[in-house]
C-alpha positions in Angstrom: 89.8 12.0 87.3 86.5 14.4 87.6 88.7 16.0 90.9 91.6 16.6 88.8 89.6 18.4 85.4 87.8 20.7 87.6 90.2 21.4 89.6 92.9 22.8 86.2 89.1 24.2 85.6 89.3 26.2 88.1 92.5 27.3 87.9 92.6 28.3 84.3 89.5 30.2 84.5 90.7 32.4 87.6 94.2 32.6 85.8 92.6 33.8 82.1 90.7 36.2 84.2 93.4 38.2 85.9 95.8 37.8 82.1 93.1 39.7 80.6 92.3 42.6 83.0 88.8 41.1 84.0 90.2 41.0 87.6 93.0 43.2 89.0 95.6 43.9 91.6 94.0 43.6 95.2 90.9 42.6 94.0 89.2 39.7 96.4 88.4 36.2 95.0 85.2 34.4 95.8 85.0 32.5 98.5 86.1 28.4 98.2 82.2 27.9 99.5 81.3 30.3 96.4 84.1 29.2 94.2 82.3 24.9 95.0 79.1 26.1 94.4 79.6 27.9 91.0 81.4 24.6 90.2 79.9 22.5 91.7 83.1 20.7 93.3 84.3 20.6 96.7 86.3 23.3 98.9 89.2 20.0 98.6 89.2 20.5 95.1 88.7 24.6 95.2 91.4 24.7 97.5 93.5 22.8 95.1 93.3 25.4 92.7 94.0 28.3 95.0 97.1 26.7 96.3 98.2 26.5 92.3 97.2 30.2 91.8 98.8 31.4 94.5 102.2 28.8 94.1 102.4 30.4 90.6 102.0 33.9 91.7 98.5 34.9 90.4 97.4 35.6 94.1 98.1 35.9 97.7 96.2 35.2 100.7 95.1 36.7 103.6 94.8 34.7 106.8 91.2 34.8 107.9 90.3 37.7 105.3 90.7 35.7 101.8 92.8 35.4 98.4 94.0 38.1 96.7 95.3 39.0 93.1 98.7 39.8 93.3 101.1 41.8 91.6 101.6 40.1 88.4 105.4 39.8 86.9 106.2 40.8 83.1 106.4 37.3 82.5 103.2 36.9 83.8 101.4 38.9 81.8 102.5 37.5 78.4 103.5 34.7 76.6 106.1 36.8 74.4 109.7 35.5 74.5 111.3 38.6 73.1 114.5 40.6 74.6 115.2 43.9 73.0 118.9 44.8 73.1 120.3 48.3 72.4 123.6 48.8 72.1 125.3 52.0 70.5 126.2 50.4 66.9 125.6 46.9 66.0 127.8 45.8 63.0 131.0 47.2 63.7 133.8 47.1 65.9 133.9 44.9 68.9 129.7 44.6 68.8 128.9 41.2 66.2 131.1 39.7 68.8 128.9 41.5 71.8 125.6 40.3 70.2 126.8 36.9 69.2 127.5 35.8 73.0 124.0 37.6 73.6 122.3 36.1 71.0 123.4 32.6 72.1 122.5 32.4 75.7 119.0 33.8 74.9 118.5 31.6 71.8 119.3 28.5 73.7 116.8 29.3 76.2 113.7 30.0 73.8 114.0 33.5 73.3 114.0 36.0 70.6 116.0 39.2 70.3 115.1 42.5 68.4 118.3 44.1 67.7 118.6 48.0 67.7 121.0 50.4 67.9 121.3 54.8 69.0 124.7 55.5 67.0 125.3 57.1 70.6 122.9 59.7 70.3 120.5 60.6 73.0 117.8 61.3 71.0 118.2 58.4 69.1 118.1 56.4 72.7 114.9 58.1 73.5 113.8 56.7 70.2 114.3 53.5 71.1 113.5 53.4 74.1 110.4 54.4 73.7 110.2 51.4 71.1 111.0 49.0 73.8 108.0 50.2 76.2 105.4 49.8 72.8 106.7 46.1 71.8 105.3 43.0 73.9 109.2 42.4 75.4 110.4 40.1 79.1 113.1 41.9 79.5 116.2 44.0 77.7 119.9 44.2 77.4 120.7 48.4 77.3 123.9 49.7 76.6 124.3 53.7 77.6 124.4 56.3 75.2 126.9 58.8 75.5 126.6 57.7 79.5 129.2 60.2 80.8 126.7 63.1 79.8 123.7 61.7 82.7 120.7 60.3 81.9 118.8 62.1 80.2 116.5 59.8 79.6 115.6 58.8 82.7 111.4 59.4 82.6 111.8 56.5 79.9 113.9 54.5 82.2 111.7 54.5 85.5 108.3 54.1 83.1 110.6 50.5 81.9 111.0 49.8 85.8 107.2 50.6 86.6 106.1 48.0 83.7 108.0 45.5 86.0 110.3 45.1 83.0 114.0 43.9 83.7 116.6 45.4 82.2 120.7 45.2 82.4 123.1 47.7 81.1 126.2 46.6 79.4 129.8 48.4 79.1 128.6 50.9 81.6 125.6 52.1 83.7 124.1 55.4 84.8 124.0 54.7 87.9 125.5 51.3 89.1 124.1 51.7 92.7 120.8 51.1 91.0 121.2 49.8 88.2 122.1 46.1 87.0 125.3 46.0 84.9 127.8 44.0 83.2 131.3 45.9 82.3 134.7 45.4 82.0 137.0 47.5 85.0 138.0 50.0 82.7 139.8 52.4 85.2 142.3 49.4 86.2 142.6 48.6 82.4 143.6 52.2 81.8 146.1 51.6 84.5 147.4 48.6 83.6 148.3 50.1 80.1 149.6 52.9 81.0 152.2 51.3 83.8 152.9 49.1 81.0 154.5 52.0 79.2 156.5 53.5 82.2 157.8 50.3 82.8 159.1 49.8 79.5 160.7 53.7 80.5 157.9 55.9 78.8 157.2 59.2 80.5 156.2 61.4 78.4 152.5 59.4 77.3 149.8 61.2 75.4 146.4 60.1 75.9 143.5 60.9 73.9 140.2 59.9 75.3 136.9 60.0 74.7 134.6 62.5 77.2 131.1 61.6 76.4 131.0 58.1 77.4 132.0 56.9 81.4 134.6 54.0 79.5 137.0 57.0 78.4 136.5 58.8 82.1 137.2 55.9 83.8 140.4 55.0 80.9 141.5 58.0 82.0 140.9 57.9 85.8 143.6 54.7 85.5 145.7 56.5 83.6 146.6 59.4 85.7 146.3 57.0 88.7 149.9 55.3 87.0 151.2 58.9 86.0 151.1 59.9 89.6 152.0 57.1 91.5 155.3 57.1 89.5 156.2 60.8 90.2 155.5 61.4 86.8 154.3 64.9 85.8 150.6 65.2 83.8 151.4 67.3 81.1 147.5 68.8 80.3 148.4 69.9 76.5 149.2 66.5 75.7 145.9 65.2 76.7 143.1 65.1 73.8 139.4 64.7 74.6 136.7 64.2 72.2 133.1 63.2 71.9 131.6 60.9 69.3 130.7 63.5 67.1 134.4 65.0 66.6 136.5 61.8 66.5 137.7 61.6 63.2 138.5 65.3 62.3 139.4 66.0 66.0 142.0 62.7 66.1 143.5 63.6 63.1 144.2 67.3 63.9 145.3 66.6 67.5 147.8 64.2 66.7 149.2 65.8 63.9 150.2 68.7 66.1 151.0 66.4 68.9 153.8 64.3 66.7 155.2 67.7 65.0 156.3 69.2 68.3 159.7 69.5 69.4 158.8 67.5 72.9 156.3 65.1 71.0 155.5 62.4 73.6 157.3 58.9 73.3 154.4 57.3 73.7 150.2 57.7 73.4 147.7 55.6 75.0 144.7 55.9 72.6 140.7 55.1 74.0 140.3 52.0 71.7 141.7 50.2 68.8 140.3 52.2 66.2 141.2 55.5 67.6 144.7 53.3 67.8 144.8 53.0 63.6 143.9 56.6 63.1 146.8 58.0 65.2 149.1 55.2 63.5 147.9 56.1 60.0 149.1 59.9 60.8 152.1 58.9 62.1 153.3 57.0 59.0 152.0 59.9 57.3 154.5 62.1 58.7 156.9 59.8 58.3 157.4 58.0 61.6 157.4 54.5 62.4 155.9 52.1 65.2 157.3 51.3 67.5 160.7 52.7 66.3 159.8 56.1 66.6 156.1 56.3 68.7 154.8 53.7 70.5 151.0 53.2 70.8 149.0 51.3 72.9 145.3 51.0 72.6 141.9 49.3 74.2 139.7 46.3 73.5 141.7 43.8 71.3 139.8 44.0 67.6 141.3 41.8 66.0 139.9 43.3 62.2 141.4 46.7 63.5 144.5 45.8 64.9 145.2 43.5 62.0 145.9 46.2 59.7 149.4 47.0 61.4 151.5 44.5 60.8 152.9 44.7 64.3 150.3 44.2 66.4 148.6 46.9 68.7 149.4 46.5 72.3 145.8 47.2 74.0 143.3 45.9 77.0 141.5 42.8 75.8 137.8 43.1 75.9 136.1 40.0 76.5 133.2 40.8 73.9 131.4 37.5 73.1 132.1 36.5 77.0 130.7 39.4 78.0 127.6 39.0 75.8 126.6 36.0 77.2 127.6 36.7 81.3 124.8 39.5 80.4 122.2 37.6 78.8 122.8 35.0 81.2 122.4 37.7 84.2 119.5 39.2 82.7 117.4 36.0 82.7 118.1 35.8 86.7 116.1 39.0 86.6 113.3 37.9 84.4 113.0 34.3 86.1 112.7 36.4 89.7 115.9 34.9 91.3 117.8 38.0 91.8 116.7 41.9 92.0 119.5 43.1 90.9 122.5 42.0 89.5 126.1 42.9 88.6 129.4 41.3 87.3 132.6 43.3 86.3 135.3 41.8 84.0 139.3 41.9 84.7 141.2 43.4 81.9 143.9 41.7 80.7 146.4 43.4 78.4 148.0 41.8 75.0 151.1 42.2 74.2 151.9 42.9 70.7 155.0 44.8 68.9 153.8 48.4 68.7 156.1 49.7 72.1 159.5 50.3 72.0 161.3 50.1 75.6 163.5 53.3 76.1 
């Protein structure tokens, strides 16, 4: 019993001591004949303890030279349990669903999460970035802002990776050769959609996307991809680009002037949902009706926003609450040291609904 109390002793004091900054990386432990005699056990029971320091990764050894303190882990150096996830809004769209899977992986396994959000501003990222790096947080869930214009905060991202905190990015990534990630193939979902239409006997598809985040690119990317492996011609002025900032004056210019030509397309494949509603809502404005006159197809399945034509949207299901939790579950790999990195993509699926008109 006296073995056994000296030896968690030992252990907790030489533990406490290298929690606290009292000892450091690289820094050389007594000796076990030193370590006895300041305890006054023996090197049996001293080496007990070093074997637990060193199974628990507080130290390494040396053969012949001695133990070490080691490179401690985030999870190491604190007993906090909270997960900071950032995501570009939080309480609309397809996100409650996003943070709801999140939420209930990390709850189930003890942890906290602090919610917050950059309204897909850069600054606003930098903002919060910076707010993850003050708080006492394991690890973080990160969706890109605006992540088809670079990093731009990347200083914030590599001080995250020198704190030895894990992260994982959701929807997209800056740079997915480095980074973890957990995204639905949006290039073969823009695809899909978009041979969808040309086998129903659409050629002329408009497409209005959004430039400033790498989901619209790669949208796009699928799209032309069907365009030209039918022999269909890309018609430039019937594309529409626009970045966060623009979409609800830009959408409802562009499509106005889109549906009141003479060659207005058949068809337009629109970056999401929402988008989706806006075009519709100008359409009907100008008197035209889905799918009887325009078809539309859009991307990630809201249900509140599709809801609101009583047809139906055609679109790309997003897996949203799935998604959530295939991320927090990926991210606790990283915090619990099984993996280094990680990555999973999604296959889109597409929902048939009653907003396309064969021709």
């Amino acid at each position: 019993m006296e073995k056994t109390i000296k030896y968690i002793e030992i252990f907790e004091y030489y533990r406490d001591k290298i929690l606290n900054g009292e000892m450091v990386y690289g820094e050389k432990l007594p000796t076990e004949q030193e370590i006895g005699e300041l305890f006054s056990v023996s090197r049996h029971t001293v080496r007990q303890s070093i074997l637990e320091l060193e199974k628990q990764g507080y130290i390494y050894r040396e053969r012949s030279k001695g133990a070490y303190v080691d490179k401690l882990e985030k999870s190491k150096k604190t007993k906090s349990k909270m997960i900071i996830v950032i995501t570009t809004y939080v309480s609309e769209y397809i996100f409650p669903f996003l943070i709801k899977g999140i939420e209930e992986v990390l709850s189930k396994n003890g942890y906290d999460i602090l919610l917050l959000s950059t309204n897909n501003e850069k600054q606003k990222e930098r903002e919060q970035l910076k707010k993850l790096l003050e708080y006492d947080v394991v690890g973080a869930i990160i969706e890109p802002t605006a992540s088809a214009l670079g990093n731009t905060n990347e200083d914030y991202y590599k001080e995250i990776s020198n704190n030895n905190i894990p992260y994982l990015m959701i929807n997209a990534a800056y740079d997915k050769d480095k980074q973890s990630y957990v995204a639905i193939d949006d290039e073969k979902g823009g695809y899909t959609i978009c041979k969808y239409l040309i086998d129903l006997g659409h050629k002329r598809i408009a497409w209005l996307f959004k430039e400033d985040d790498v989901q619209g690119i790669e949208r796009k990317k699928g799209y032309l991809r069907a365009l030209e492996e039918n022999n269909i011609e890309i018609d430039s002025t019937i594309v529409g680009k626009f970045k966060t900032f623009e979409e609800d004056f830009y959408i409802d210019g562009f499509t106005r002037s889109l549906l009141c030509r003479n060659d207005r397309p058949t068809a337009i494949f629109c970056y999401n949902d929402k988008v989706a509603i806006k075009v519709v809502k100008v359409a009907e404005e100008l008197g035209l009706k889905i799918p009887e006159d325009l078809s539309i197809v859009g991307y990630d399945n809201d249900a509140t926003v599709s809801a609101v034509l009583d047809c139906g949207i055609t679109t790309i299901s997003h897996p949203k609450e799935e998604l959530g939790k295939k991320a927090a579950e990926m991210l606790l790999r990283l915090i619990n040291g099984e993996q280094e990195k990680v990555s999973y993509i999604f296959e889109p699926e597409i929902v048939v609904k009653n907003s396309v008109k064969r021709i």
